[in-house]
N, C-alpha and C positions, 0 to 999 in steps of 0.2 A: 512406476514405482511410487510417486508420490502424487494424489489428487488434490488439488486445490481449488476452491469454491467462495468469491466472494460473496458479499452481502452487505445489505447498508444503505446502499446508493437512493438515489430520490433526486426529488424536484423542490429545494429551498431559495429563500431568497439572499440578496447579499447581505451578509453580516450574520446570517444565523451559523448554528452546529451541527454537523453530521460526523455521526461517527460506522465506518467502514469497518469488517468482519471479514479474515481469510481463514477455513478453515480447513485443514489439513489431515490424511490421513495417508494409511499406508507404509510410511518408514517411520525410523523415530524423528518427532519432529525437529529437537532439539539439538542435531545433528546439523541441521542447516540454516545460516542465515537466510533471511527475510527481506524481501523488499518491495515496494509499492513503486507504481510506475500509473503515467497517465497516460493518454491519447485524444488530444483531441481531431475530429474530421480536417482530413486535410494534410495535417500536421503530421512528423515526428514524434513516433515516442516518445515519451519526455520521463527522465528519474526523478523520483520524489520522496524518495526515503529508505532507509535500509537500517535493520537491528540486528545484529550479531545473533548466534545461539542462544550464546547465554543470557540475552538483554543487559548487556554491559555498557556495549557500544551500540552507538547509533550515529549515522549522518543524514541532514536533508539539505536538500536545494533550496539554492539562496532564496527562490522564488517562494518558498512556506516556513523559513524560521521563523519562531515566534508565534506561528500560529497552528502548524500542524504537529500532533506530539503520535509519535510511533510508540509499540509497545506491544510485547506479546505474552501469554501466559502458557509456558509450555505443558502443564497440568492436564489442558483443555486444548493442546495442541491447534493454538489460534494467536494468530497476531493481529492488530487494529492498527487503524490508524483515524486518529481523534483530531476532526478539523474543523476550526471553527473562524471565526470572521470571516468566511469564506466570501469569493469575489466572482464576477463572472468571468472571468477570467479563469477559473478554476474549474469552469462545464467539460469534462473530457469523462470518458471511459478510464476508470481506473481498475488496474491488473497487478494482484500481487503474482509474485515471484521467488522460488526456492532457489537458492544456490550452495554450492559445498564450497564456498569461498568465498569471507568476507568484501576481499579488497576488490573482486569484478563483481559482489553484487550490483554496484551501481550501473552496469554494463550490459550485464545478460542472466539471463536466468536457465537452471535447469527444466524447469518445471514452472509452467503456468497456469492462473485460472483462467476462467471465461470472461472474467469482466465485470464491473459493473457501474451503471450508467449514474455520473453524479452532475444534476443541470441547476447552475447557481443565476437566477431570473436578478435584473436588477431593478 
């Protein structure tokens, strides 16, 4: 029902900016919240941010306040997520996520992309 496709991801060092691209097709997008989630090898998924339909609301993990800003433009049925001081601690696979529900965005998603690989060297 709904295709999702990141984009963005790279090989920076600590402290620089990258900014990540989920684009979406298929239903209306604006139908559903948004969410970003990480992986690093080994690891647990980890949530990292989540913006409502209407970009009204947003929440992230304590782990990137301050430094990761979510945002999406339903015009162009794509949401971003704009992160910068990034640390290595930050190297994981990140996957956005559709959901028809704000409050378990942070949980599960309907709908996911493939991934995309972000490696922060220090």
């Amino acid at each position: 029902q709904v295709q999702l496709v990141e984009s963005g991801g790279g090989l920076v060092q600590a402290g620089d900016s990258l900014r990540l691209s989920c684009a979406a097709s298929g239903r209306p997008f604006s139908n559903y919240a948004m969410a970003w989630f990480r992986q690093a090898p080994g690891k647990e998924r980890e949530f990292v941010s989540k913006i409502s339909g209407s970009g009204r609301i947003t929440t992230y993990a304590d782990s990137v306040k301050g430094r990761f800003t979510i945002s999406r433009d339903n015009a162009k049925n794509t949401v971003y997520l704009q992160m910068s001081s990034l640390k290595p601690e930050d190297t994981a696979v990140y996957y956005c996520a559709a959901s028809q529900s704000y409050s378990v965005a942070s949980d599960r998603g309907d709908y996911w992309g493939q991934g995309t690989q972000v490696t922060v060297s220090s």
